[in-house]
N, C-alpha and C positions, 0 to 999 in steps of 0.2 A: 574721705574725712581728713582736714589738716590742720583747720583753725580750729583749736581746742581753748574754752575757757577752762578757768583750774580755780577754785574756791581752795585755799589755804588756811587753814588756819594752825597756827602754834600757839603753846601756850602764851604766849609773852604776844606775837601779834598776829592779826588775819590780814591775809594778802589774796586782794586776785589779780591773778595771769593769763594773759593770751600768748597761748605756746603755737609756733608754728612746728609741724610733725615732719616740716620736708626737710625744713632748715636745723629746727633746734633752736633756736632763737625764745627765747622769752620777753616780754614786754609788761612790765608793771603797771597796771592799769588804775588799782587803790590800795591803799593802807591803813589800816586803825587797830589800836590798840585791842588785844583780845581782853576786855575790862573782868572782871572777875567783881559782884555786886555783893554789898553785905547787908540788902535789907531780906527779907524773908528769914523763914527757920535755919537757914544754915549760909555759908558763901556758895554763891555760884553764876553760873556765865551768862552773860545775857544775851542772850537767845535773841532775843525783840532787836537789841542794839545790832547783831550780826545779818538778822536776815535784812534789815532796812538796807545796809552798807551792801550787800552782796545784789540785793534786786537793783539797787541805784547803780551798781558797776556793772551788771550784764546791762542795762537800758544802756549806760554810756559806751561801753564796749559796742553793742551791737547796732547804735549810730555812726559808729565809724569804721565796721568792717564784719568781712563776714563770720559766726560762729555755727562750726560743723559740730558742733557737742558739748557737753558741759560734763567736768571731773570733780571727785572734790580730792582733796588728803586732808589727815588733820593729825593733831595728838594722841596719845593712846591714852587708855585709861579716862576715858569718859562716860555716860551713854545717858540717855534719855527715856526716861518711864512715862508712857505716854496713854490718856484715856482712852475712853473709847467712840471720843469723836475725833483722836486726832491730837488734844492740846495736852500740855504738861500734867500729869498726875501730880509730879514734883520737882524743883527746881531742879534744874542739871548741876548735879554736884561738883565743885572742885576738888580734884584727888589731891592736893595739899589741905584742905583740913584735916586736922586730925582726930575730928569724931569719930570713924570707923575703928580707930586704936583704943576707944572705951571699949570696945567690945569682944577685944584682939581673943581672948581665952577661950569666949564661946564658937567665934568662929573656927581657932584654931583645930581645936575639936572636930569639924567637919569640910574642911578644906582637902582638896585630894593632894596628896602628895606627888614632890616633883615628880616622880617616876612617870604620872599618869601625865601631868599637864606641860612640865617643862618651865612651870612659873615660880621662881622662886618669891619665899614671902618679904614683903614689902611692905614699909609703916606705910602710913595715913591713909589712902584712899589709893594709893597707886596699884593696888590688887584690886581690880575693878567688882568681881565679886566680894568684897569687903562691902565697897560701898554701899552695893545693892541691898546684902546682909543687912547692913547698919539701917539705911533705910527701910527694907523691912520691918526691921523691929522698935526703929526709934518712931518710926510716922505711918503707924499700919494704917490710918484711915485712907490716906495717899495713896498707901501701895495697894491697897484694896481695890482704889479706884483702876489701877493698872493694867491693862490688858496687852501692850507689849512694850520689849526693851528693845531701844535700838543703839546700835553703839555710834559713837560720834560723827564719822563719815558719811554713815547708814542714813542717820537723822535727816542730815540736810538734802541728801538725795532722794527722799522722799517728800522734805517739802516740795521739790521742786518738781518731780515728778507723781508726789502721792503715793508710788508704793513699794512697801519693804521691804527689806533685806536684811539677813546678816551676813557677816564677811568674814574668812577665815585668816587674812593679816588683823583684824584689829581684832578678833576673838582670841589670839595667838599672842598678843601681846602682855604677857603675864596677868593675865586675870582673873586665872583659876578655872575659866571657865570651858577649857575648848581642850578637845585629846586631839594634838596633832596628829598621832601616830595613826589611831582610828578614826582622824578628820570626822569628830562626831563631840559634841558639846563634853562635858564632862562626868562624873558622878556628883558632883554638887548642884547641877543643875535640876539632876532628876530628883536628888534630894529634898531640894526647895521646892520643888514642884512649878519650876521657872523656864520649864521646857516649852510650855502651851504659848510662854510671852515672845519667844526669840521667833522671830521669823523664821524661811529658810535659807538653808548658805547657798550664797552664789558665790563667785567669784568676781574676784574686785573689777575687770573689765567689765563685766556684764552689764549690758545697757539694759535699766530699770524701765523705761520708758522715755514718750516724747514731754516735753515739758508742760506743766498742767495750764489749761488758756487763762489761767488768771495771773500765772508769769508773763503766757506771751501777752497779754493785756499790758504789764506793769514794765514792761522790759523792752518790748519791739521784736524780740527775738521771734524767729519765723515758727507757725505751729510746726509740731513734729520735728523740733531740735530735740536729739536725742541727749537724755540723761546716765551716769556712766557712775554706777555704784559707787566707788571709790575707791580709798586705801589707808592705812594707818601710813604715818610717813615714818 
């Protein structure tokens, strides 16, 4: 394995790369703004905008050379509540609104303390368990609809291979939700009863699967290119 794609995304832009593993070398392959959308109930990412840009750069990437794998990294503090066929229960929230700070008291109330998580609190959305919270309780029909969360990395590595995970860098990343110490989710998970939606942790190397044929359809990439969990960057 040495020609790796890399699905990037930061908040401000998503980038993909062709990293060579022997050299070190990177190769900039596309760029677009990571938009942030303000129609629906709240602000949030567009999902639809990202996967078109990403299926479009593995098809052009893998006309012009070979890819032994596919990575992703992205932002912390994201995740996606997703039904149960798969599509959005609710848009993928932006942790800079500050909806989840209407609710800062009730949560405060049952968020576990640093001692257990290591996440200090954090206004607007950037406690990724706030969001969740706030979603629960501002759009229970959506979250009803919900049968798992996956955090940002997690997400796209399952479109592309179909299936889940969660990951212990981006559960780690002040969320509230993850006891590093016991590498085992938190007491507010069990609390919410949010335990049944998180997948299981693997580790961020952990190749998911080979990529699903309706990428290698849209992409050219060869079947059984392997998909590679990811990582909070």
């Amino acid at each position: 394995m040495r020609h790796i794609a890399v699905f990037d995304i930061g908040k401000t832009n998503a980038k993909l790369l062709a990293v060579d593993l022997a050299t070190g070398a990177e190769t900039s392959v596309a760029k677009r703004p990571n938009a942030v959308l303000a129609d629906g109930p709240y602000p949030h990412y567009d999902i639809d905008g990202l996967w078109r840009f990403v299926i479009d750069g593995l098809r052009r990437l893998a006309a012009r050379q070979a890819v032994d794998a596919i990575s992703i990294t992205t932002h912390g503090a994201a995740a996606v509540l997703l039904d149960g066929a798969g599509g959005l229960a609710l848009p993928a929230l932006d942790y800079e609104h500050a909806g989840p700070d209407d609710l800062a008291a009730e949560y405060d109330a049952l968020r576990p303390g640093f001692s257990e998580t290591g996440s200090p609190r954090l206004p607007m959305g950037l406690n990724l368990g706030a969001q969740i919270f706030w979603q629960a309780r501002c759009f229970p029909e959506g979250f009803a609809r919900t049968k798992a969360i996956l955090t940002w990395p997690q997400y796209w590595s399952f479109r592309l291979s179909g299936v889940m995970a969660s990951e212990p860098t981006s559960l780690g990343c002040h969320t509230d939700l993850w006891n590093p110490w016991a590498a085992d989710f938190s007491g507010l998970v069990d609390r919410m009863g949010w335990r049944r939606l998180l997948p299981p942790v693997r580790p961020a190397a952990t190749v998911l699967g080979p990529v699903l044929p309706a990428v290698v359809a849209a992409t050219g990439l060869p079947a059984g290119t392997p998909v590679i969990s990811g990582i909070h960057d």
